[in-house]
C-alpha positions as a LaTeX table, in Angstrom:
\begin{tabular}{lrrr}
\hline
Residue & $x$ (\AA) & $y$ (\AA) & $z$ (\AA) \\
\hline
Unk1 & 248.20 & 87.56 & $-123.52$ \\
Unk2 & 250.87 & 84.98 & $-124.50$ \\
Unk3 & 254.41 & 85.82 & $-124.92$ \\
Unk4 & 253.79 & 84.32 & $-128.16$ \\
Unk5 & 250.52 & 86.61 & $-129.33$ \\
Unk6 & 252.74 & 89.28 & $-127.67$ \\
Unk7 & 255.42 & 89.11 & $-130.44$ \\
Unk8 & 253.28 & 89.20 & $-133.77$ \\
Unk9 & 253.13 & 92.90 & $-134.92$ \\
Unk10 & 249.72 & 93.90 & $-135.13$ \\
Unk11 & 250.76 & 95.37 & $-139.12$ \\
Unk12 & 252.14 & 93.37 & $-142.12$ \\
Unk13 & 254.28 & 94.80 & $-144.88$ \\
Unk14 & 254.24 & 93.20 & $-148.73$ \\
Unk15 & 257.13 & 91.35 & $-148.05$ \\
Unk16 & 255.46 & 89.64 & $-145.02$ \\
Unk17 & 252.66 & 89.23 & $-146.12$ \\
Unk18 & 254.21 & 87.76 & $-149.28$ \\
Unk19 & 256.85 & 85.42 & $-147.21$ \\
Unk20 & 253.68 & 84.08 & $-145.85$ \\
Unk21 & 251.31 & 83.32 & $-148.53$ \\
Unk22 & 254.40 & 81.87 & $-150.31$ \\
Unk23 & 254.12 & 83.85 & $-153.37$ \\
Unk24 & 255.96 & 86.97 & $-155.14$ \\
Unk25 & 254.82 & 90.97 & $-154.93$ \\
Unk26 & 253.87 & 90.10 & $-158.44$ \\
Unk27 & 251.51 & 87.27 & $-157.77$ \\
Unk28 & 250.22 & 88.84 & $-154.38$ \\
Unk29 & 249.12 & 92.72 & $-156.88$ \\
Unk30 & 247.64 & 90.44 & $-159.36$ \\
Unk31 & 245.51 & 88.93 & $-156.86$ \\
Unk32 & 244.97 & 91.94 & $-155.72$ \\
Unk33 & 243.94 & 93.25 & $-158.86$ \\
Unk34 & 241.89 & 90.29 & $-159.48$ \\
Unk35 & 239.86 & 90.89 & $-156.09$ \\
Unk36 & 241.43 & 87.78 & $-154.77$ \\
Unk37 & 243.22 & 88.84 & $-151.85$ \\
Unk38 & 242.06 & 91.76 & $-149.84$ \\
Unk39 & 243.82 & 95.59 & $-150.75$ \\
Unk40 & 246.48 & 97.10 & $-147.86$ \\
Unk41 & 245.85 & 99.68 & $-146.20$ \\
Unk42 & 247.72 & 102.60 & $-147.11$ \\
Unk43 & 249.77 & 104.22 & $-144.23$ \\
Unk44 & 251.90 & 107.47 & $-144.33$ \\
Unk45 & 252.34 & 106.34 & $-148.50$ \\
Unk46 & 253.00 & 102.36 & $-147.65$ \\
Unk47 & 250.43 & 99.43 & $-147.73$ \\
Unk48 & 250.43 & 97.34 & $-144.99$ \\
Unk49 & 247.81 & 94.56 & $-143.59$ \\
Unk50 & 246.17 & 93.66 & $-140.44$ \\
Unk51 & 247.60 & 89.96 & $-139.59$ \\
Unk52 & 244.24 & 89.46 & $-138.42$ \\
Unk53 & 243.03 & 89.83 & $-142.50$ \\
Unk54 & 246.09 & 88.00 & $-143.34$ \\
Unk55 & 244.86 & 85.12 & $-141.18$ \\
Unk56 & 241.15 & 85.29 & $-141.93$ \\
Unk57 & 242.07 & 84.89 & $-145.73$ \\
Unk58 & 244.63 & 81.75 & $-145.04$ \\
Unk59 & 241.70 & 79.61 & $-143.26$ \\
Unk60 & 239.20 & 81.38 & $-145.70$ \\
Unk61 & 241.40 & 79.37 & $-148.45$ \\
Unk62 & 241.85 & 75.53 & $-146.01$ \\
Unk63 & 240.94 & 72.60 & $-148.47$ \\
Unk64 & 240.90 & 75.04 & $-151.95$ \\
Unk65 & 242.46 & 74.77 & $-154.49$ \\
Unk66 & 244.97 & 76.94 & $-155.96$ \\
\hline
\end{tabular}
């Protein structure tokens, strides 16, 4: 594994997640709520993504528009 792969945490919180969509906690629930973006996972009462979702959705979205 590359020293790079070896520093991404496996886990997202909001604010990462949000930091790299490039949109606010509010935008990110609504898509949420909208079924636009896929729900966290809820650990030990906090939500948290896989980077690997986070990733999938990104290249899921190349050439769409907003």
């Amino acid at each position: 594994m590359s020293s790079e792969t070896s520093q991404i945490p496996a886990l997202a919180r909001g604010k990462q997640v949000c930091a790299a969509l490039g949109v606010s906690r509010s935008a990110l629930h609504e898509w949420i709520k909208a079924g636009k973006f896929p729900p966290p996972l809820k650990l030990g009462g906090r939500n948290a993504w896989p980077w690997a979702i986070v990733r999938e959705w990104l290249e899921s979205r190349q050439g769409v528009p907003a």
